[in-house]
C-alpha atoms as one frame of an Amber mdcrd trajectory, in Angstrom:
protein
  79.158 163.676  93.121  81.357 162.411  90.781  83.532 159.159  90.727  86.878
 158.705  88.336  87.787 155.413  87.613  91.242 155.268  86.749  92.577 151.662
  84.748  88.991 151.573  83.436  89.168 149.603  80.653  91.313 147.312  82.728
  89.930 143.618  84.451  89.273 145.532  87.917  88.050 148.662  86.469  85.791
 147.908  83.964  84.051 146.404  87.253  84.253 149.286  89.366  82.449 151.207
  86.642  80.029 148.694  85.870  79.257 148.752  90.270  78.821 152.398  90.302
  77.226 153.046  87.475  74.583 150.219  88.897  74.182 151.669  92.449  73.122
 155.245  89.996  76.816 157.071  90.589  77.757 159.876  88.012  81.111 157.965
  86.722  83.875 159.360  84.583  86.296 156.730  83.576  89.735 157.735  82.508
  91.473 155.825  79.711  94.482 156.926  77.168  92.489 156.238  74.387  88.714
 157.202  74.544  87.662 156.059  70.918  88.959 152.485  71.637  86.994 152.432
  75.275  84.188 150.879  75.220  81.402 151.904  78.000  77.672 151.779  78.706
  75.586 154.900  78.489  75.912 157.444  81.172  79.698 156.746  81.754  81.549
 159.440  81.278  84.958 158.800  79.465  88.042 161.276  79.403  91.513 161.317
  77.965  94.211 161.084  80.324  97.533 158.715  81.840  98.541 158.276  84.850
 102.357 158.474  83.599 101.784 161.572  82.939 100.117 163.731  85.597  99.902
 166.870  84.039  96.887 164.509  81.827  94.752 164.450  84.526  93.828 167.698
  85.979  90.698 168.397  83.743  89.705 164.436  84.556  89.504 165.750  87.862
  87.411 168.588  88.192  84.499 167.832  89.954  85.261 164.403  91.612  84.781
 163.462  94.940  85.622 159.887  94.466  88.706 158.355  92.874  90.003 154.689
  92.457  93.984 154.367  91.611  95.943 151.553  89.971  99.392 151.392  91.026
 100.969 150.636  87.863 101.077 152.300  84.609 102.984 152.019  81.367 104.698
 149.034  79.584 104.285 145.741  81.232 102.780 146.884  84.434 105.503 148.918
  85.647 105.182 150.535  89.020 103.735 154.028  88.609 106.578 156.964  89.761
 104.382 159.381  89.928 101.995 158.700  92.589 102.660 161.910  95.189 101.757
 164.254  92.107  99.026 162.605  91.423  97.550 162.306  95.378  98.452 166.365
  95.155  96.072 166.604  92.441  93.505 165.027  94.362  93.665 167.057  97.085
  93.494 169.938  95.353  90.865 168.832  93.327  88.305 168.647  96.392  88.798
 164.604  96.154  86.991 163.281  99.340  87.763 159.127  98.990  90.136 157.195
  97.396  90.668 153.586  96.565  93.997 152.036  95.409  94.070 148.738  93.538
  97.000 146.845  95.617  99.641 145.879  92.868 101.367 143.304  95.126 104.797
 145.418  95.864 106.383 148.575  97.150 104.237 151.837  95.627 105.010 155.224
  95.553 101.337 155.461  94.739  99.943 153.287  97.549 102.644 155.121  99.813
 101.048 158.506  98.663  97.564 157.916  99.207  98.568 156.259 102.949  99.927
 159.718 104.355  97.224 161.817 102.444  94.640 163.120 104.487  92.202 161.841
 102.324  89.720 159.113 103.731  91.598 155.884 101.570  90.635 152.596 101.329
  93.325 149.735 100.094  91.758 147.057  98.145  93.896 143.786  98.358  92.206
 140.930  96.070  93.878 137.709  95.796  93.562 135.523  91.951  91.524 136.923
  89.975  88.782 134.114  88.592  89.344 136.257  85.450  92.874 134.593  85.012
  91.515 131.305  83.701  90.568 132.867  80.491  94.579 132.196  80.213  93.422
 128.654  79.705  90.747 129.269  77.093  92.840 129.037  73.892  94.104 125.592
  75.168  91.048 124.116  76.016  89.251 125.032  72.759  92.074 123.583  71.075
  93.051 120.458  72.894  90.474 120.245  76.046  94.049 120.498  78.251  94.745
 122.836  81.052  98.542 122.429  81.773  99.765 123.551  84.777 102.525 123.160
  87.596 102.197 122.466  91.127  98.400 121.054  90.366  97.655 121.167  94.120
  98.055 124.648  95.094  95.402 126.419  96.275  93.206 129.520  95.943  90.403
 131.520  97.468  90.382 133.185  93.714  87.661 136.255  93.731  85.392 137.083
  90.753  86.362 140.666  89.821  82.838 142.019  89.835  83.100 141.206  93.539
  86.349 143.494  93.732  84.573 146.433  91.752  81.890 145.935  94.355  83.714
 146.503  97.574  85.703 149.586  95.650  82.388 151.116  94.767  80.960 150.593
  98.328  84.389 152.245  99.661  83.543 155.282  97.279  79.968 156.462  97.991
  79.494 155.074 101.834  81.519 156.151 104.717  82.798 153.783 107.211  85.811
 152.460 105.285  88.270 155.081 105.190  92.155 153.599 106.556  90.893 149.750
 106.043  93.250 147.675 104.071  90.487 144.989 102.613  91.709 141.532 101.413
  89.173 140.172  99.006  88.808 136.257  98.487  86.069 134.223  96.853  83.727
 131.928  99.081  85.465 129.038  98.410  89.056 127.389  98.369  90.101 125.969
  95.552  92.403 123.299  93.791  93.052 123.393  89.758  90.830 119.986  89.850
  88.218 122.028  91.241  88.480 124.584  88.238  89.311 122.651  85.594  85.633
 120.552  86.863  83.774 123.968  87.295  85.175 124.849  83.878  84.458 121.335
  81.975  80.592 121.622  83.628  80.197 125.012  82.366  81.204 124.416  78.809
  79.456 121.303  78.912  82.770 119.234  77.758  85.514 117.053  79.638  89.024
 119.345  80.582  91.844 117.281  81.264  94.208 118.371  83.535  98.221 117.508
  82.761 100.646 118.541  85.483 103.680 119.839  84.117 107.084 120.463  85.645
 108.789 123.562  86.877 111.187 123.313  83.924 108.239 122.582  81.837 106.190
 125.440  82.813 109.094 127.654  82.685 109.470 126.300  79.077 106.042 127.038
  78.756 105.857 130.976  79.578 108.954 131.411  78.020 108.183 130.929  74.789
 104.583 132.521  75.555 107.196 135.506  75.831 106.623 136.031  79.462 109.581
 138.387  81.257 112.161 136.751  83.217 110.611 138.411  86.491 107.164 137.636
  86.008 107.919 133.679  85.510 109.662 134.098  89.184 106.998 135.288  90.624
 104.466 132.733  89.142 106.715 130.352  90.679 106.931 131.784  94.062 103.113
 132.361  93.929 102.335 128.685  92.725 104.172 126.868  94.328 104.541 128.936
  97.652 101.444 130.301  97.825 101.266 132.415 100.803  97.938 132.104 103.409
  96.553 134.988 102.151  96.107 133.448  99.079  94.122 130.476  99.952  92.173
 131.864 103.079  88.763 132.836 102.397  88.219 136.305 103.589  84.286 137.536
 104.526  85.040 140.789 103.375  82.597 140.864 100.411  79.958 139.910 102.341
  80.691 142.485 105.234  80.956 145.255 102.823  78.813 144.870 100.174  75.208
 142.759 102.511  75.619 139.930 100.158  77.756 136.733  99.596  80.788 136.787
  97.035  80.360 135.071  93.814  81.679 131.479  93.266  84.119 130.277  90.640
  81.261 128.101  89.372  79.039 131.469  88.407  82.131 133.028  87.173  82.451
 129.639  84.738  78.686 129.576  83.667  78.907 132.963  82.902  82.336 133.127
  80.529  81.611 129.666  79.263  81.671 130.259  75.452  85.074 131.233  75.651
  86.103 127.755  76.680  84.214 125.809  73.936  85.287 125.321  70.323
């Protein structure tokens, strides 16, 4: 029984091949570039893009489990070619599928709901992996500089998301659940910032910055014009999903999710000078 990861060298799916490959799961991971991936032993790595579905059939052969991404291409665009590729699947004797929930309308996502294949959506909130967006700042200046300091989060450590997708693979009793994935804890940017400054073992100072400011800001970082609207919306409207802690970790995988503090401890040279 063989699992592709799709997105494998990617935040999520480095995980999801780290969890399987743990739990003793034959995995292939599929990347466009195979001499640039980087894997432990036993992982099987094949050439192929989701772009282009014509890639993937070989990838496929054999594979009984399969986790999607819903985007593909230059900056995260939405993937077009999502009913080919569920096709593919089916064909291929593909028994469980996860998707990656990319936060919008899907093709892909739409596919995999009407296949008859047993699917499971996986529907993380912040990534704890996003604060390495900080990292460069705080080495430099010990600054995190943010707007709307008191938003919230019930951010989830990633290996906690490639948990639940690997559970969803090998173990039945998950097929048509849509599973929102938190953290164990809700959090302000104080609380980070805190988390992150104990970790490195050095103070963080946290400077609140305006909307114009932060717009400023990720501007001339050379974020797109759509992307800055949705940090925005996200930050400064962040819906309850976002900031609700969810017990699905724990439900699916027989053990708590990790906290924000582990996740800090554990990345914490890339925060000091």
């Amino acid at each position: 029984m063989t699992n592709l990861v799709t997105g494998a060298t990617g935040t999520v799916g480095r995980q999801v091949v780290a969890e399987l490959l743990r739990r003793g799961h034959a995995v292939r991971a599929l990347t466009r570039d195979p001499a640039k991936a980087d894997f432990p032993a036993g992982v099987e790595v094949v050439q192929g893009d989701l772009t282009e579905p014509g890639t993937l059939a070989a990838a496929l052969e054999g594979v009984t489990g399969l986790h999607l991404i819903t985007f593909g291409g230059p900056y995260f665009a939405p993937l077009e070619t999502g009913p080919r590729i569920l096709e593919l699947a089916r064909e291929a004797g593909v028994r469980r599928i996860t998707v990656l929930h990319g936060g919008g309308p899907s093709l892909l996502e739409d596919a995999v709901r009407a296949s008859a294949v047993a699917w499971t959506v996986l529907m993380p909130v912040e990534f704890m992996a996003n604060a390495l967006e900080w990292a460069e700042d705080i080495r430099d200046t010990g600054e995190v500089r943010e707007p709307f300091v008191d938003r919230l989060s019930a951010m989830v450590h990633e290996a906690d998301i490639g948990a639940v997708a690997a559970v969803a693979l090998t173990e039945d009793g998950h097929a048509g659940q849509e599973y929102v994935i938190t953290g164990p804890q809700v959090l302000t940017l104080k609380d980070k910032t805190e988390a992150l400054a104990a970790a490195r073992g050095g103070e963080i100072r946290l400077v609140e910055l305006s909307e114009e400011q932060a717009v400023g800001k990720w501007r001339a970082a050379g974020m797109q014009e759509d992307v800055i609207g949705f940090l925005l919306e996200a930050y400064g409207n962040t819906p309850l999903v976002g900031r609700t802690v969810a017990a699905t970790v724990e439900k699916v995988t027989g053990r708590p999710a990790r906290t924000f503090a582990e996740w800090a401890r554990a990345h914490a040279g890339a925060f000091r000078a």
